[in-house]
C-alpha positions in Angstrom: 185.8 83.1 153.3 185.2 83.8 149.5 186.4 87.0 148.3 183.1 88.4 147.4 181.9 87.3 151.2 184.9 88.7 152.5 184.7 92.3 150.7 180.7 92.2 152.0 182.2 92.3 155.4 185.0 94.5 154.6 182.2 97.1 153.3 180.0 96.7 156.7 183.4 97.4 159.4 185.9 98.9 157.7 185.8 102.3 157.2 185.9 103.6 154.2 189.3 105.0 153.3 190.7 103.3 151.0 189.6 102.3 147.0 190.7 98.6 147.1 190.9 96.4 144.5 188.5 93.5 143.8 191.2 90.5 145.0 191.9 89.2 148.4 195.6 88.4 148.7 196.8 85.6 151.2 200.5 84.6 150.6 203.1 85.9 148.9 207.0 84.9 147.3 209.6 86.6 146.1 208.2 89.2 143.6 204.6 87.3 143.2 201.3 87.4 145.8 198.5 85.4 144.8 194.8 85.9 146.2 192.4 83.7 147.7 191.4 81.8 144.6 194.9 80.9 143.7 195.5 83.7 140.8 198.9 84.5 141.2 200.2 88.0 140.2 203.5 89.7 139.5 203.5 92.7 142.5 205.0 96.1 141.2 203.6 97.6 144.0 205.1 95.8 146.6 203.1 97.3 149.4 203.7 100.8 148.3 208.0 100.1 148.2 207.6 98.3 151.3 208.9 94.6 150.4 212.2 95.6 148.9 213.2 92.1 149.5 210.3 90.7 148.0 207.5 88.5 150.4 208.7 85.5 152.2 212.6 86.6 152.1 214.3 83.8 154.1 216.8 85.8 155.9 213.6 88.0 157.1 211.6 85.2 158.1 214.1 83.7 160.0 214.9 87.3 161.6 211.1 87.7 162.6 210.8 84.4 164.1 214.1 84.4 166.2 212.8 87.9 167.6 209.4 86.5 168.5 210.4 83.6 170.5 212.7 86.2 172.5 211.1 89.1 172.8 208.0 91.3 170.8 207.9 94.5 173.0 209.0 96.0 175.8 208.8 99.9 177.1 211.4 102.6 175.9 212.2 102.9 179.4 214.7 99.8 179.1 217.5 99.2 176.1 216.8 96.5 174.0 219.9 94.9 171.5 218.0 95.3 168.4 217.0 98.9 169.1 220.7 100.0 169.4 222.1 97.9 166.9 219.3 99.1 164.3 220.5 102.8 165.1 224.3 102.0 164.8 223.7 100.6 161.4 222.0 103.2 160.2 224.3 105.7 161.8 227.3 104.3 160.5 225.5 103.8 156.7 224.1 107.7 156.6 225.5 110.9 157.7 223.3 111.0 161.0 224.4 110.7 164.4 221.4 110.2 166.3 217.8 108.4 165.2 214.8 108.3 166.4 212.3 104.9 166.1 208.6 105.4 165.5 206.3 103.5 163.6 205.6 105.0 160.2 206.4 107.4 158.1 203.8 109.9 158.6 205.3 109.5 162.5 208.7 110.2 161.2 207.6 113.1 159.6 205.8 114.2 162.6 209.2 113.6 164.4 211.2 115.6 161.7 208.7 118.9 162.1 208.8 119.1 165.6 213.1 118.6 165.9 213.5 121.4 163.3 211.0 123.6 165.8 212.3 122.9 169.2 216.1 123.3 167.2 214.7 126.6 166.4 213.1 127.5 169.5 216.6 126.4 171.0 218.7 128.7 169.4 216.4 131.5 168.1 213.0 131.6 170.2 209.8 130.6 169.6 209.4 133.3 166.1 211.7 130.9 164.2 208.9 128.0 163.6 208.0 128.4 160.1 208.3 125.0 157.9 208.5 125.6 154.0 207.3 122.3 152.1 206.7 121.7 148.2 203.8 121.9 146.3 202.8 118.7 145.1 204.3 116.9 148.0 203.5 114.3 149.8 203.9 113.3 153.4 201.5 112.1 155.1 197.7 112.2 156.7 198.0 113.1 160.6 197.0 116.9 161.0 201.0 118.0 160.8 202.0 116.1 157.9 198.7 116.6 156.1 199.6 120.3 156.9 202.9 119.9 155.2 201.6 118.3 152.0 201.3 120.6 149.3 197.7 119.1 148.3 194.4 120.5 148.6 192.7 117.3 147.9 194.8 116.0 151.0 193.9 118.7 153.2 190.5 119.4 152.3 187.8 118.8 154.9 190.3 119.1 157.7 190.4 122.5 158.5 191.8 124.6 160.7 195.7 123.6 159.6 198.3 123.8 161.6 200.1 127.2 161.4 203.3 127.7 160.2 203.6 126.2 156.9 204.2 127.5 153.3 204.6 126.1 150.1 206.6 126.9 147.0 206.9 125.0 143.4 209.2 122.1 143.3 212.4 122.3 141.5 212.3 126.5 142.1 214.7 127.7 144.2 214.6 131.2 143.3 210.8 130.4 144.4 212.4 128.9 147.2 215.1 131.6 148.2 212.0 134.2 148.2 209.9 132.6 150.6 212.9 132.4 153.5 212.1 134.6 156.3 213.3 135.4 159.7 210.4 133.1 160.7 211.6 130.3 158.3 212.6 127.1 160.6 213.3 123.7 157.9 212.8 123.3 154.6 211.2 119.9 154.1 211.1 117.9 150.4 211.0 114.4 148.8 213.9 114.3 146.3 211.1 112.3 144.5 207.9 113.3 144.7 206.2 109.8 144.6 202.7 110.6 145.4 202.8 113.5 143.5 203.7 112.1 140.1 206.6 110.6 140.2 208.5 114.4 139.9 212.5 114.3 140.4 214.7 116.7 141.9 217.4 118.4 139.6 221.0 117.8 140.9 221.5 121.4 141.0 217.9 122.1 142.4 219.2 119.9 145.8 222.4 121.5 145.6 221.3 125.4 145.7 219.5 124.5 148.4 222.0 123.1 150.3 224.0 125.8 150.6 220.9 128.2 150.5 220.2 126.2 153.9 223.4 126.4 155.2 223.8 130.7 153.9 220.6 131.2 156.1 221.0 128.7 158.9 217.6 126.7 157.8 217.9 123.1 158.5 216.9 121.1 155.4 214.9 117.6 155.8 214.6 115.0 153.4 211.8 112.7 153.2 212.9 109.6 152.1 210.0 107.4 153.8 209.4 106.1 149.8 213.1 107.0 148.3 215.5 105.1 151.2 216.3 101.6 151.4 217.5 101.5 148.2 214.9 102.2 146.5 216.7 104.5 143.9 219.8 102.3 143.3 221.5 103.5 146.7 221.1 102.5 150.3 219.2 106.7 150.4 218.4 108.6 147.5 220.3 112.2 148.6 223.8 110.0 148.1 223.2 110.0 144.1 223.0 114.2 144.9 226.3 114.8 146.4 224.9 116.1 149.3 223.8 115.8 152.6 220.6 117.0 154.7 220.5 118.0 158.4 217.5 115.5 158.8 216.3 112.1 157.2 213.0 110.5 157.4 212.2 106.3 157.0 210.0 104.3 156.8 208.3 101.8 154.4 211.1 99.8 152.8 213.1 99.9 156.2 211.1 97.0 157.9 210.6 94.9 154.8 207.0 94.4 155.3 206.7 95.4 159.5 206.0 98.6 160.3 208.9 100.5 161.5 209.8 104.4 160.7 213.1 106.8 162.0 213.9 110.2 162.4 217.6 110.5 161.6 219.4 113.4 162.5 223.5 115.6 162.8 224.3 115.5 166.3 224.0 119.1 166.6 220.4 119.0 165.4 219.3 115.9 167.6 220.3 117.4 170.8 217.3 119.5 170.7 215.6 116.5 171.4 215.7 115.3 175.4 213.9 113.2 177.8 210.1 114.2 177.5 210.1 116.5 174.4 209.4 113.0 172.0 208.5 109.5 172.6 206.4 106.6 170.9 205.2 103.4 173.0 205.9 101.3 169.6 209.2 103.0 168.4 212.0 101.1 168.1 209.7 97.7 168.9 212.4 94.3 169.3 210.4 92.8 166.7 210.3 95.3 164.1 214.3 96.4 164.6 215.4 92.8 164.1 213.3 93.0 161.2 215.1 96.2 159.7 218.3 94.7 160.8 217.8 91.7 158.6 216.6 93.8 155.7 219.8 96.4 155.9 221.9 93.1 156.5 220.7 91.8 153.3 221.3 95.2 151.3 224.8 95.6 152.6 225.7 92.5 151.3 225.4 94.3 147.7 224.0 91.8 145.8 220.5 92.7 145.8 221.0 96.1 146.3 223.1 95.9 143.1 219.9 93.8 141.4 217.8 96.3 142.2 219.8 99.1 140.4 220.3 96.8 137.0 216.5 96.5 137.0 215.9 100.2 137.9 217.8 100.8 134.8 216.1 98.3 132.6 212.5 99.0 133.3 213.4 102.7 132.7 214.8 101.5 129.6 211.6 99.6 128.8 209.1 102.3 130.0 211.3 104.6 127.9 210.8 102.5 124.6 206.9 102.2 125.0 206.6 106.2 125.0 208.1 105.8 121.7 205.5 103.6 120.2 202.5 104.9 122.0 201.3 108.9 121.9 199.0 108.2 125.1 202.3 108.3 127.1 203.6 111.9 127.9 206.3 111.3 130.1 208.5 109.0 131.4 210.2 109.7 134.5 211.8 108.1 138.0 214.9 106.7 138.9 215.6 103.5 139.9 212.8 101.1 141.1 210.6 104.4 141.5 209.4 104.7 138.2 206.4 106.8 136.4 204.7 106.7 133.4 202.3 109.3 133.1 199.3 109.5 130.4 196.9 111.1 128.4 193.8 108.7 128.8 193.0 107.5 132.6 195.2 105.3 134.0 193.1 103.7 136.9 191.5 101.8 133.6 195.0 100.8 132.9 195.5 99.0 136.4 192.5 97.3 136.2 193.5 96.0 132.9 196.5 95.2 134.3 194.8 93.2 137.5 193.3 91.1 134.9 196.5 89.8 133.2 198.0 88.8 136.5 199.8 92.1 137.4 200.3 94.6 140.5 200.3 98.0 139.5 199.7 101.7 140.7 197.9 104.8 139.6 198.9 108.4 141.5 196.5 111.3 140.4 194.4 110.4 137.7 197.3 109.6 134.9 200.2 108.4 135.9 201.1 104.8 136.7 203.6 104.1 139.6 206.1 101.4 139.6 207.7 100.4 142.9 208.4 96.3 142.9 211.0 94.4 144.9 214.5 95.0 144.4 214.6 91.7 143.5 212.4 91.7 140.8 214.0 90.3 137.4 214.0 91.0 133.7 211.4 88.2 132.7 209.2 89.2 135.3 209.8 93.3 133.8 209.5 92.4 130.0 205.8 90.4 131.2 204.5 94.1 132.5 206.1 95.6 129.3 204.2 93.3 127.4 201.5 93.8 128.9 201.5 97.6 129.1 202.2 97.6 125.1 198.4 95.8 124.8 196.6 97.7 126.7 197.9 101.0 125.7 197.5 100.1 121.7 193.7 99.6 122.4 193.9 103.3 123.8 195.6 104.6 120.9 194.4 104.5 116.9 198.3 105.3 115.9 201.9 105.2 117.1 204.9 107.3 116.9 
């Protein structure tokens, strides 16, 4: 079916959530998709940091198949080998004692909200519910997480929100500190804000409120549905802070490309959780654990993982020298393979000027371009999006630094 054809039907039953682009994409490798006329591209999206490893990683292909011809689902009532070994790997990488499989980060988040309530509810009655999340956060669209995103243009049109939510600026913690209560339950952040514009947490922000959480008894979750899976240079992104939360979200990179999410969680915390009080038909799926197996298999062997931070460092390098020969570029900022680049002029022009040379890239807000590509993206493959970028933005700019 030509694309055009296929975008005609897309149009008469799809509903219409999403602004797609005007390509159909049918196969992808390594750090490259191409569409259904056979224009290939370089992907810096990757899914949205999904396909850390790229599309069409043998090692995950081979993982998915085995699975398949085994076993695709069975009920949570029964243990399955993958499920187990999935949460022993993680438990044994992290400083969790206990996960929790779902299907998505928006679920993982769900799962995160309501252990920091029944924990609560546990220990201090049903007053002690109160979630405290940052402004210009991100995560997710069911009605709790929506709730929990600090974005009007997220939440508008769904109201009445769930109670028991507040927000505070990011990277405040005397803004923080003030808005504890008796009634305060979690705190819940990104250490970085992807959605929101690519915003990163000061070392000493994360660390304040560390112990802030620990003064007050507050438990402290980190979403890392966008930042884990090394993402940021290590296996999670609160190791580069020296310090640890009570509760970890997953998602996205974790299955490589198949839908998998987990609630990771202390011991202590985790027990608030028993038979009945959470479940998911799909969590913890055969098929998508041997999946994330293979992916964390692959990471732990170093090599990519170690790729991925050398490339982190050299785009940010790159992005870093383009905002010193073009004034439409305000900022620079990211670690890792999470990079932003945010801008004066529109930058939803920019990635369709980008689509056109053959590249993958993203736009969050109105102005700033998001760069998430495979950890196994290379320098060549960096320096053509560079190259690129330099073009484009000289046609939206009369003079230079």
């Amino acid at each position: 079916m030509p694309t055009g054809e296929l975008r005609l039907n897309a149009e008469q039953y799809l509903m219409n959530t999403y602004q797609r682009q005007p390509i159909s994409i049918v196969r992808g490798r390594g750090s490259k998709v191409y569409d259904l006329e056979g224009r290939e591209y370089i992907d810096f999206v990757a899914g949205i940091a999904v396909n850390v490893l790229g599309h069409g990683h043998p090692d995950l292909v081979l993982a998915i198949q085995k699975q398949a011809q085994h076993l695709l689902h069975t009920s949570n009532l029964y243990y399955t080998e993958p499920q187990v070994r999935l949460a022993q790997t993680l438990v044994e990488h992290s400083f969790a004692q206990k996960v929790f499989f779902c299907n998505s980060g928006a679920e993982a988040n769900e799962a995160a909200i309501k252990l920091a309530r029944k924990y609560s509810y546990d220990k201090y009655g049903a007053d002690r519910h109160e979630i405290i999340t940052m402004t210009s956060s991100f995560h997710g669209r069911t009605m709790a997480t929506l709730t929990a995103t600090g974005q009007d243009k997220v939440q508008k049109g769904f109201a009445p929100l769930l109670p028991g939510f507040s927000y505070v600026p990011f990277n405040d913690l005397s803004a923080l500190e003030r808005a504890i209560t008796p009634k305060t339950a979690a705190i819940m952040l990104e250490p970085i804000q992807a959605e929101g514009g690519v915003h990163v947490a000061e070392r000493g922000y994360l660390q304040g409120l560390r112990e802030l959480c620990r003064e007050r008894d507050v438990l402290l979750i980190f979403d890392e549905v966008q930042t884990g899976i090394g993402r940021t240079g290590t296996l999670f992104c609160y190791e580069q802070f020296g310090m640890q939360p009570d509760i970890m979200t997953l998602a996205k990179g974790l299955g490589g490309g198949v839908p998998i999410g987990a609630c990771l969680a202390t011991d202590s915390v985790s027990r608030a959780f028993g038979p009945g009080t959470h479940a998911s038909t799909f969590g913890g799926n055969p098929l998508a654990c041997a999946s994330a197996l293979a992916v964390l298999r692959v990471l732990l062997d170093g090599k990519i993982l170690d790729q991925g931070r050398r490339m982190g460092e050299y785009l940010a390098k790159g992005l870093a020298t383009l905002k010193e020969r073009h004034r439409c570029i305000k900022e620079v900022r990211g670690m890792g393979l999470l990079q932003g680049m945010e801008l004066d002029v529109d930058g939803k022009s920019v990635v369709a000027d980008c689509l056109t040379r053959g590249l993958l890239i993203n736009c969050v807000g109105e102005r700033v371009l998001r760069f998430v590509p495979a950890l196994i993206i290379t320098e060549r493959e960096i320096d053509r999006l560079l190259a690129s970028l330099s073009q484009i933005l000289s046609q939206r700019t009369t003079s230079t630094h």
